[in-house]
TISE-458370 format. One line per 3 residues: number of its first residue (from 1); for each residue x, y, z of N, C-alpha, C. Coordinates in steps of 0.02 Angstrom, whole numbers. Layout:
<atoms>
NUM = X:Y:Z:X:Y:Z:X:Y:Z; ...
</atoms>
This chain:
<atoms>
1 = -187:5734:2499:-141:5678:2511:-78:5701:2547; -51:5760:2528:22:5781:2542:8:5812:2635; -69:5831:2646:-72:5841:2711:-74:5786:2760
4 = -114:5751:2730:-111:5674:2754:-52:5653:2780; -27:5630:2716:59:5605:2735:105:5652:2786; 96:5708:2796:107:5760:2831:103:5767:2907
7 = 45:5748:2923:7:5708:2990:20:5657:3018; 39:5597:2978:69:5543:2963:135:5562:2990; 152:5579:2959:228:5581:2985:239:5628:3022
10 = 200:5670:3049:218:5718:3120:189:5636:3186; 150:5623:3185:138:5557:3215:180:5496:3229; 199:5489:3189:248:5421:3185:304:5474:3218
13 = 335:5527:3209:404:5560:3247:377:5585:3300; 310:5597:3312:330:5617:3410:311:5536:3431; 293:5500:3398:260:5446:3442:363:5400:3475
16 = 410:5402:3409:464:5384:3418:513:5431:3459; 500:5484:3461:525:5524:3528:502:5504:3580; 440:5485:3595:419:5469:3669:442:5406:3675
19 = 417:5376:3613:454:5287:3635:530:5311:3662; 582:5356:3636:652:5360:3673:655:5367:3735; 647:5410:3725:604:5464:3808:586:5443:3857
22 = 538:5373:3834:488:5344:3885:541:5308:3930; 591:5279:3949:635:5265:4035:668:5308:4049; 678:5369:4023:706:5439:4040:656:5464:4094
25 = 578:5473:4065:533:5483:4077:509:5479:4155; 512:5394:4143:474:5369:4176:527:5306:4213; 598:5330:4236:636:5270:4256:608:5198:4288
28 = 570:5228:4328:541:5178:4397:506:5119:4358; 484:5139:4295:430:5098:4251:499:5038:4198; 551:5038:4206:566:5028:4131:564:4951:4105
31 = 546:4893:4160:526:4842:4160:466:4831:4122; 414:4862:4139:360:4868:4129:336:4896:4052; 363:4940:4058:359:4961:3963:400:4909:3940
34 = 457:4878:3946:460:4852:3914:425:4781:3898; 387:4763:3959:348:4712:3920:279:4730:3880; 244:4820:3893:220:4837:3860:252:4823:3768
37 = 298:4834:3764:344:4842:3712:323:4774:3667; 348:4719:3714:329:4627:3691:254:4631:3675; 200:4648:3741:147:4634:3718:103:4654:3643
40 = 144:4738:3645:128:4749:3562:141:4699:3508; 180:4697:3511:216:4655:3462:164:4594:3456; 140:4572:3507:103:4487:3493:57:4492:3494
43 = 9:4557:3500:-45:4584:3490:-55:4608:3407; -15:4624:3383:9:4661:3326:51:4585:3283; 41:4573:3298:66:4500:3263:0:4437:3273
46 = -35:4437:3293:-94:4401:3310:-140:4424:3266; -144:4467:3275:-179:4525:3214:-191:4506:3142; -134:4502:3117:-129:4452:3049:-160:4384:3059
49 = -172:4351:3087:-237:4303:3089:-305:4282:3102; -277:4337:3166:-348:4335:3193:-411:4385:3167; -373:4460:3155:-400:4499:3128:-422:4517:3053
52 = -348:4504:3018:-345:4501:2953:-388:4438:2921; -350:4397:2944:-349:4330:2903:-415:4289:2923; -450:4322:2983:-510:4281:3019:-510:4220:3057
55 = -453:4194:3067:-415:4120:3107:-388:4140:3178; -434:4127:3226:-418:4160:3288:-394:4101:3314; -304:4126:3311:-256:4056:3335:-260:4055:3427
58 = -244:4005:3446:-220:4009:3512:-130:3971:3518; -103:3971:3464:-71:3957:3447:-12:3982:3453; 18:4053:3443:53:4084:3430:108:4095:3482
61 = 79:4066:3549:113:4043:3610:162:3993:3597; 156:3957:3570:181:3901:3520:266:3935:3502; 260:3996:3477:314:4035:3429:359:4075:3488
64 = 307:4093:3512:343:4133:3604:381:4101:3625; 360:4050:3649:383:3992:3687:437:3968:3666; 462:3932:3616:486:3936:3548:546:3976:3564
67 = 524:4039:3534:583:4105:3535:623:4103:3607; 583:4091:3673:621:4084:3725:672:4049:3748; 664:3999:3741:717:3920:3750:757:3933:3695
70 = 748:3945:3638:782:3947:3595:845:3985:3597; 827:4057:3616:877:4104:3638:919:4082:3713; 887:4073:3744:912:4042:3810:966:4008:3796
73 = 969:3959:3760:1013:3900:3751:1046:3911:3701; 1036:3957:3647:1091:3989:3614:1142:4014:3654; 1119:4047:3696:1155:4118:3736:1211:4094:3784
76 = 1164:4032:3810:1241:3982:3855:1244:3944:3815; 1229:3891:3774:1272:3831:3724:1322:3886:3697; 1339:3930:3659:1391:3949:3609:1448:3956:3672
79 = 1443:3961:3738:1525:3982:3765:1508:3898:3829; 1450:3899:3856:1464:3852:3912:1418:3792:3867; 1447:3725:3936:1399:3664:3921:1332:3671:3943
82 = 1260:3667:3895:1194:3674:3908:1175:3624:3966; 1190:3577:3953:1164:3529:4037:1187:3526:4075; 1277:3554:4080:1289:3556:4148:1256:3639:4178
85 = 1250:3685:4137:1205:3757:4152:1150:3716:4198; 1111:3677:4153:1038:3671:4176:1030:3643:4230; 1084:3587:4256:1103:3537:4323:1111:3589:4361
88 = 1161:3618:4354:1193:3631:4413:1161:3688:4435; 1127:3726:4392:1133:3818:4398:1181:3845:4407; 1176:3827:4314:1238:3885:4299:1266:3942:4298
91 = 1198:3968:4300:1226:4058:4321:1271:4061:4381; 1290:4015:4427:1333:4012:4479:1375:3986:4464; 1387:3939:4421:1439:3900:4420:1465:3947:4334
94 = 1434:3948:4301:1485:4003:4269:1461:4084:4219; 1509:4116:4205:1485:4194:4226:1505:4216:4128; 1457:4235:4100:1477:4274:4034:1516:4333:4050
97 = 1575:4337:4009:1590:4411:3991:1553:4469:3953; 1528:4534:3968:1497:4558:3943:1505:4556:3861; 1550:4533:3847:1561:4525:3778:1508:4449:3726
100 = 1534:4391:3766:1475:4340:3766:1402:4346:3778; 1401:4394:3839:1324:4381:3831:1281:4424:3794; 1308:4497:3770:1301:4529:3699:1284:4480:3646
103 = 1333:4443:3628:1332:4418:3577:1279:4346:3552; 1303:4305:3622:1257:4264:3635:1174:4269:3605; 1165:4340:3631:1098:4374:3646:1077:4390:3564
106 = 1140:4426:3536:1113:4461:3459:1110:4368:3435; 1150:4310:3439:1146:4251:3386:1080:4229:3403; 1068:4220:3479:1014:4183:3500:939:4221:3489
109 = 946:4294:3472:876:4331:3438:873:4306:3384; 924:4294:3347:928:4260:3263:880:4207:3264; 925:4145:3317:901:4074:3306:825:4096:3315
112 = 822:4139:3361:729:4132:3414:701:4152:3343; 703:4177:3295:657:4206:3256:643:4169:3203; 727:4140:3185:715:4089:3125:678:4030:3122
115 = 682:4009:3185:653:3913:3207:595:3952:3188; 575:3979:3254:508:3959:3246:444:3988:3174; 480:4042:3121:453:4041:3074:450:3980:3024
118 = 525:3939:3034:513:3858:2985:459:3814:3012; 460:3814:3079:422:3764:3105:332:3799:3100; 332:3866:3091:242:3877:3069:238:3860:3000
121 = 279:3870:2957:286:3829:2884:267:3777:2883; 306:3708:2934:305:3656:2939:233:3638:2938; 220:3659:3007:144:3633:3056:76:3674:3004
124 = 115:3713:2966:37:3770:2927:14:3727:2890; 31:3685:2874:-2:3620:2784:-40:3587:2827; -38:3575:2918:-57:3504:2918:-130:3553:2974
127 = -118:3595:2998:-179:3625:3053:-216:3692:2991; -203:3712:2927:-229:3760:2925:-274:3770:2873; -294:3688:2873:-332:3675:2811:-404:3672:2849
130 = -403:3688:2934:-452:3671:2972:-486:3763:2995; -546:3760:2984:-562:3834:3021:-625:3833:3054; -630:3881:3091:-665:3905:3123:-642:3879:3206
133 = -684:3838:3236:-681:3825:3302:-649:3784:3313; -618:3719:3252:-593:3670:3252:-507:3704:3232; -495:3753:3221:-441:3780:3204:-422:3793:3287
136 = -468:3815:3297:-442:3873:3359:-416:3830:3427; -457:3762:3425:-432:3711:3491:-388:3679:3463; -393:3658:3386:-298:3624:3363:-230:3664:3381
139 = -259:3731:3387:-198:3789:3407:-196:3773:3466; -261:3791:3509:-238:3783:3586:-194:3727:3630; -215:3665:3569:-177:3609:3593:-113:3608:3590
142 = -87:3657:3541:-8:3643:3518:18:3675:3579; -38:3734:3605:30:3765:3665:27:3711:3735; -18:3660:3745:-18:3634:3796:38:3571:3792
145 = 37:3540:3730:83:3490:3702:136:3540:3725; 162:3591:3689:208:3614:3687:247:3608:3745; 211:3647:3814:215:3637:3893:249:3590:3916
148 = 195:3545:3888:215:3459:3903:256:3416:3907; 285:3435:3825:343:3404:3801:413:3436:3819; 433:3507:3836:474:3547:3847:472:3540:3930
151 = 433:3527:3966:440:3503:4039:468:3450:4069; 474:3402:3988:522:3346:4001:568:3332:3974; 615:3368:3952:666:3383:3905:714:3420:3971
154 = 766:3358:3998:807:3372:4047:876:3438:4037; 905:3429:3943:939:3488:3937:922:3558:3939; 837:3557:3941:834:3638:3935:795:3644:4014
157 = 806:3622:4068:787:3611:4119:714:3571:4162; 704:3539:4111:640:3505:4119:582:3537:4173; 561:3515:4221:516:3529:4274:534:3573:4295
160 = 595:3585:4321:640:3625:4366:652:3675:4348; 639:3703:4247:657:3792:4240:720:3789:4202; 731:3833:4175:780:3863:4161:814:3954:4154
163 = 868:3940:4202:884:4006:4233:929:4050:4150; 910:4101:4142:960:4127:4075:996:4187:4101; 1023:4165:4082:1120:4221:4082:1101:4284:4114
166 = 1137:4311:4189:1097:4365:4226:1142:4417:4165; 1138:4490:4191:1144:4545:4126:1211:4554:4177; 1257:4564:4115:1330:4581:4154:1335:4644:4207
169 = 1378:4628:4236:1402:4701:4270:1428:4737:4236; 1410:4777:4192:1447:4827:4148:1401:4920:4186; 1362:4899:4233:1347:4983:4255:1302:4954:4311
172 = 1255:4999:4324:1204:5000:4374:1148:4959:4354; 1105:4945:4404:1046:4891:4372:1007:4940:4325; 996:5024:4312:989:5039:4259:991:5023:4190
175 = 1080:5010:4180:1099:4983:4120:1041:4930:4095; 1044:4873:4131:993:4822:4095:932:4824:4092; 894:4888:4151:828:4892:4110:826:4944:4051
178 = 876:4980:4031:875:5029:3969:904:4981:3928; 947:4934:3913:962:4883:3873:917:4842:3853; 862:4797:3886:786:4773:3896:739:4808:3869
181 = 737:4890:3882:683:4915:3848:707:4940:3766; 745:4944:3777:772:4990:3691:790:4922:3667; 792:4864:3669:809:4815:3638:726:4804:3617
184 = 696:4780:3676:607:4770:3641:574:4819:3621; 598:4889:3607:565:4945:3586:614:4944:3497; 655:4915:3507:685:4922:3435:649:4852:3407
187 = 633:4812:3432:598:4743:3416:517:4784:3408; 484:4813:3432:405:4852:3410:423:4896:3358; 470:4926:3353:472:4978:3285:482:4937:3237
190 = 526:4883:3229:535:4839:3170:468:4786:3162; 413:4779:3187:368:4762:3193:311:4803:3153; 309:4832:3178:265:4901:3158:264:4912:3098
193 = 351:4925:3087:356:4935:3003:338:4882:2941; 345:4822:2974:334:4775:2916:272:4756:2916; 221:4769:2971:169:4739:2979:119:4803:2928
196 = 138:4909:2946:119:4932:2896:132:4916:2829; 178:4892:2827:200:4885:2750:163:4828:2713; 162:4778:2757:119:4741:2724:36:4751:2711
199 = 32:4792:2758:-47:4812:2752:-84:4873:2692; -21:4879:2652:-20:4938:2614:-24:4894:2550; 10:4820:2536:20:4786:2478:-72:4732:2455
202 = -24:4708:2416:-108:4672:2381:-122:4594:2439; -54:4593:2487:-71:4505:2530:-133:4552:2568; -137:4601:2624:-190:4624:2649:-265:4610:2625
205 = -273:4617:2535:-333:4638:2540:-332:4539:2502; -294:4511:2522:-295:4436:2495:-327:4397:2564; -302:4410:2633:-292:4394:2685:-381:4414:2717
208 = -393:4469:2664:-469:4500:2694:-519:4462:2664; -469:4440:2603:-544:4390:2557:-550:4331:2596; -488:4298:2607:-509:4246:2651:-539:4230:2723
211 = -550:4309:2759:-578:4301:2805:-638:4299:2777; -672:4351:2719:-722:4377:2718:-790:4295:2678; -728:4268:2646:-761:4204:2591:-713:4160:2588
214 = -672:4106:2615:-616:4074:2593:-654:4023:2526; -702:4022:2532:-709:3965:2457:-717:4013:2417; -754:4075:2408:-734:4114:2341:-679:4153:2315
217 = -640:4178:2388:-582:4174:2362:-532:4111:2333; -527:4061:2335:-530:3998:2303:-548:3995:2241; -624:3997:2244:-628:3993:2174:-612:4053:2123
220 = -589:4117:2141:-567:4166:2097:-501:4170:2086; -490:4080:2090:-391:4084:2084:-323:4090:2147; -362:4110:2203:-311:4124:2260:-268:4077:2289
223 = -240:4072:2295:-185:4018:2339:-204:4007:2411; -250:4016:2423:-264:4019:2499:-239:3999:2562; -201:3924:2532:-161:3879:2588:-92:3904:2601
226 = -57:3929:2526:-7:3979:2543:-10:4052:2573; -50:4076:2556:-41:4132:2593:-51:4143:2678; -98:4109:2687:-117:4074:2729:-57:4069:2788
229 = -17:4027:2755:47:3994:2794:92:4059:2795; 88:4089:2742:153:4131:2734:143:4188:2803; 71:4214:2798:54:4253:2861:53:4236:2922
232 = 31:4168:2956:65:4133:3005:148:4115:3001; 196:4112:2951:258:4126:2977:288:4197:2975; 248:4268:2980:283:4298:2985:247:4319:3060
235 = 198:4290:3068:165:4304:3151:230:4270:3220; 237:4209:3166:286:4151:3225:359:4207:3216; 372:4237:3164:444:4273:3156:465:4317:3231
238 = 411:4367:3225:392:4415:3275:398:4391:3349; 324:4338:3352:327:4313:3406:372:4286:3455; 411:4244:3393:514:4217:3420:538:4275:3442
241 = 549:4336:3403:594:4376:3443:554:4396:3484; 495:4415:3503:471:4429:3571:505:4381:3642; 481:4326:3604:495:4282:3675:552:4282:3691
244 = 615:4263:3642:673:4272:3670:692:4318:3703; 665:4410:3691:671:4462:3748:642:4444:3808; 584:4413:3799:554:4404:3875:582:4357:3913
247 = 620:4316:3891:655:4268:3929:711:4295:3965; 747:4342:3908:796:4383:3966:801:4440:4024; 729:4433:3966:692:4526:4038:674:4478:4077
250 = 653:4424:4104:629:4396:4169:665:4340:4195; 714:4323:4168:777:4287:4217:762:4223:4203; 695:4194:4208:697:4128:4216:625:4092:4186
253 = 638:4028:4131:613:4018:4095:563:3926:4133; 501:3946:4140:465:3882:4163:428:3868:4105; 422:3788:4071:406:3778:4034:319:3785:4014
256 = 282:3773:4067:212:3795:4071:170:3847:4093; 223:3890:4139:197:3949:4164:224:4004:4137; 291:4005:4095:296:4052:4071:313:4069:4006
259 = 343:3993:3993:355:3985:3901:295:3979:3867; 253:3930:3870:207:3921:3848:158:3928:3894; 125:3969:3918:83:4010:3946:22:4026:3916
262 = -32:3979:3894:-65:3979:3865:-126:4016:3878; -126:3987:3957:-195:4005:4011:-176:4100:4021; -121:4123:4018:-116:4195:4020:-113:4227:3953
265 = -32:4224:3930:13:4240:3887:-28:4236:3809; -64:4165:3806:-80:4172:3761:-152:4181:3759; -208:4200:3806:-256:4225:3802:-245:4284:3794
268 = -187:4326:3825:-184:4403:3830:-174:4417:3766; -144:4390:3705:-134:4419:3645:-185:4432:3604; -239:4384:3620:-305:4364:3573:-352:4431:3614
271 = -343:4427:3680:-382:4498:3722:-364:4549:3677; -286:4583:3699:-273:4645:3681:-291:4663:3605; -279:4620:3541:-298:4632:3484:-397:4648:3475
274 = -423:4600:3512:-487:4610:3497:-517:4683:3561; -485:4685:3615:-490:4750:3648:-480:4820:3593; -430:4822:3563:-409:4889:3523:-480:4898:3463
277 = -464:4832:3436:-497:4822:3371:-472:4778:3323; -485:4710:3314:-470:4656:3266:-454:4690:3196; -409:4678:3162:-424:4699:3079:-406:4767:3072
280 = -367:4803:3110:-321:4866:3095:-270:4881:3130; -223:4933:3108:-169:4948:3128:-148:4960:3171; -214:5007:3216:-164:5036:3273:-227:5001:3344
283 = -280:4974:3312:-314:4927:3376:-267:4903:3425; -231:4832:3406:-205:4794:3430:-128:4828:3484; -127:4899:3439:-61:4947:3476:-110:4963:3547
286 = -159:5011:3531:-207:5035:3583:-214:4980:3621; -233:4936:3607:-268:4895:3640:-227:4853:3692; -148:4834:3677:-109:4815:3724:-91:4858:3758
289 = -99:4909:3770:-59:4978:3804:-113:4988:3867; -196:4978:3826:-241:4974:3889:-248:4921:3942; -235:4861:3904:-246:4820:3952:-188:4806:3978
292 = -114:4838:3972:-62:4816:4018:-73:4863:4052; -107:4928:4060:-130:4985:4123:-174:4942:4170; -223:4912:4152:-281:4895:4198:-234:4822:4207
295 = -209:4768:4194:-179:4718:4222:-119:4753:4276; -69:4779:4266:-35:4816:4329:-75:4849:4381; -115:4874:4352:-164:4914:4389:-188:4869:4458
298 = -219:4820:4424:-236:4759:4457:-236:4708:4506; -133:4712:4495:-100:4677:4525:-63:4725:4581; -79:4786:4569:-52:4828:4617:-112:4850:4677
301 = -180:4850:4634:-245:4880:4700:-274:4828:4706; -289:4745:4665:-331:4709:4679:-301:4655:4690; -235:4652:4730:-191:4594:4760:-231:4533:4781
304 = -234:4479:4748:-264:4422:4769:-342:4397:4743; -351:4457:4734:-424:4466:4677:-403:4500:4614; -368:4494:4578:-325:4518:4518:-370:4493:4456
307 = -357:4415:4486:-413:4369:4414:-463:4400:4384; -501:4418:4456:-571:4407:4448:-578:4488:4439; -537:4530:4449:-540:4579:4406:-538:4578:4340
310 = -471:4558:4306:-453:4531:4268:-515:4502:4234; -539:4445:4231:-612:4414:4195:-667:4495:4192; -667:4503:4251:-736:4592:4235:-696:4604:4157
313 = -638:4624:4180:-631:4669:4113:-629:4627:4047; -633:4573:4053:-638:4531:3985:-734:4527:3957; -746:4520:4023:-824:4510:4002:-854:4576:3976
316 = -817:4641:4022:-836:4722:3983:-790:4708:3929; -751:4695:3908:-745:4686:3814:-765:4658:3784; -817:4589:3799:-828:4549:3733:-896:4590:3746
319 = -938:4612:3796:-997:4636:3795:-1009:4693:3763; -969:4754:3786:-968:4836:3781:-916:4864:3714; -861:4823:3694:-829:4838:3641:-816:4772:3599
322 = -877:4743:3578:-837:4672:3522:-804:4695:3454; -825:4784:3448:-764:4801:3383:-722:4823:3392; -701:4840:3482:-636:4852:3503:-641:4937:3501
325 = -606:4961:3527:-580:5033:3534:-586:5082:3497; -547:5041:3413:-566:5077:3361:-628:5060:3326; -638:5001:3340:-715:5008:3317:-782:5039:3323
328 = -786:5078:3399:-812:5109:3438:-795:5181:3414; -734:5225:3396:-720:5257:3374:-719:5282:3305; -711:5227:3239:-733:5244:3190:-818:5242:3167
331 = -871:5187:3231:-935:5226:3219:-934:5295:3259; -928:5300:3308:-949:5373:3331:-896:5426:3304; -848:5432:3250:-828:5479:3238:-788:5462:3177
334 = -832:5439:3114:-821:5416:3048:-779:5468:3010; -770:5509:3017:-751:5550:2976:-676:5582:3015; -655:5558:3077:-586:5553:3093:-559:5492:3100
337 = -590:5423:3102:-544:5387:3118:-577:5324:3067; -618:5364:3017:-621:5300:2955:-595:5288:2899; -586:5239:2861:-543:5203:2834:-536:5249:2755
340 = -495:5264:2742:-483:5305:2678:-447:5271:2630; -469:5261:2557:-469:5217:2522:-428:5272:2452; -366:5261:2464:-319:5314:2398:-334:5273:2345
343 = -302:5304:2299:-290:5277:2242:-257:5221:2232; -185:5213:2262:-157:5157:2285:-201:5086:2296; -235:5100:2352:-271:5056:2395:-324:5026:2339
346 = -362:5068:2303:-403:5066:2245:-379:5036:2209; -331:5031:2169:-304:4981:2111:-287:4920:2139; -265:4910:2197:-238:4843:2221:-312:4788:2223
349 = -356:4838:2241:-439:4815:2263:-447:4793:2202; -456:4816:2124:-451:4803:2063:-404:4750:2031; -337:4749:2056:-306:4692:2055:-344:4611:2070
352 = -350:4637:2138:-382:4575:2164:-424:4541:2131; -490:4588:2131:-539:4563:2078:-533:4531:2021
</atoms>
């Protein structure tokens, strides 16, 4: 055990050195990791439903989307007027002090995270009593509604977008992609941690019964509808602060192509988790890291045929890896990368029962 933990934690500290490292590294990139950075996160937050819990949302775009506008309009409502911003384009007509848009930024990560965990509370009683295939298009619908309704909503720029607060002049355009990435790289470590942590407690092996049997877990006493909900609001938690970073790492917020982004954004989350491996820890990590290589990749050698690259590699994953990365890896090499069951893990299993 003590070597274990040992390994463990030589792992987790070079992996957080390189995460520092990595725009030192690799300056030219630091855009780019950092949306590597986001995609973990909603890959690794998708995970808990899709993988864990067996409810493959299309939904969670919903919470992105969500987190974006949300922060946006925190970030200019607290110092300027939100509709004259959105009329006029406001980033021209008026300018944060690096002090405001700091701050703006830390209230409006707040708001992005809080809404949209009340509102998966809200909406979890009334969509999540539904599963399987009928779950999965009630989700998809919410991100298209979502689109819909936020495209016509004139204060947060309706049709037309909304532009969010450019990054002060306080240094070189450096500054804001090392501000961008260590902001969404401190947003994946705080991710990471709560998502292991929870995977270590007794909701995990609650979340597994209900994929594995939801009526017998039912009938052996489980709360199913709560827990249920409780794990979809800590997916929407995550997801909010994702989006609100991505809204500021990319300047400008369109209600169907980039907030609620269903046809990409939110297919890519349901990809990258089931690419790594559905239903563990570090799948959904692997698994966004590969497919943001081969999507840049993509868009850099297969200009204009990107898609249809893009689709190959979806069809070589549901064909060649449907257990994902690590699934492929813990059959061909069971005895390094299979599942080890402590003592810990053992009593909680006994709990359950």
């Amino acid at each position: 055990m003590f070597k274990m933990i040992n390994k463990n934690s030589i792992l987790y500290i070079g992996i957080l050195i390189f995460g520092i490292a990595a725009p030192f590294l690799f300056p030219a990139f630091k855009v780019q990791l950092s949306i590597l950075c986001v995609l973990i996160v909603l890959a690794t937050t998708w995970n808990i439903q899709g993988g864990e819990m067996g409810y493959n949302s299309f939904g969670n775009i919903l919470f992105y989307g969500l987190g974006m506008y949300l922060c946006a309009s925190v970030q200019v409502g607290m110092f300027f007027p939100l509709a004259e911003w959105t009329e006029s384009g406001g980033e021209k007509t008026f300018v944060h002090t690096p002090a405001q848009f700091f701050q703006g930024m830390a209230v409006g990560l707040i708001v992005a995270a809080i809404v949209p965990t009340i509102v998966a509370g809200l909406i979890g009683y009334s969509i999540l009593g539904l599963r399987g295939h009928y779950f999965a298009i009630c989700t998809l619908g919410l991100g298209v509604a979502a689109g819909e309704i936020s495209g016509g909503i004139e204060i947060i720029g309706a049709g037309q977008g909304f532009t969010t607060p450019p990054f002060p002049e306080v240094g070189s355009l450096d500054s804001r992609g090392e501000f961008f990435y260590f902001l969404s790289f401190f947003v994946l470590v705080l991710t990471f941690i709560a998502v292991r942590g929870i995977y270590t407690t007794r909701f995990k092996l609650i979340l597994n019964a209900i994929r594995d049997n939801e009526d017998k877990a039912e009938a052996m006493g489980i709360e199913t509808m709560k827990y249920k909900i409780i794990g979809w609001m800590i997916s929407a938690f995550f997801c909010g602060l994702a989006g609100g970073i991505m809204g500021g790492l990319v300047g400008y917020i369109d209600s169907t192509d980039v907030a609620f982004d269903g046809r990409e954004m939110g297919v890519f989350m349901v990809l990258m988790a089931i690419l790594g491996g559905k239903g563990t820890l570090w799948g959904p990590i692997i698994g966004a890291t590969v497919f943001h290589i081969f999507k840049e990749g993509f868009w850099t050698f297969f200009l204009g045929w990107q898609y249809v690259a893009l689709g190959v590699l979806i069809v070589v994953i549901v064909i060649y890896f449907p257990e994902g990365i690590m699934g492929w890896l813990r059959e061909k090499y069971p005895e390094r990368f299979g599942e080890v069951i402590d003592e810990k893990d053992r009593k909680a299993q006994v709990e359950l029962k």
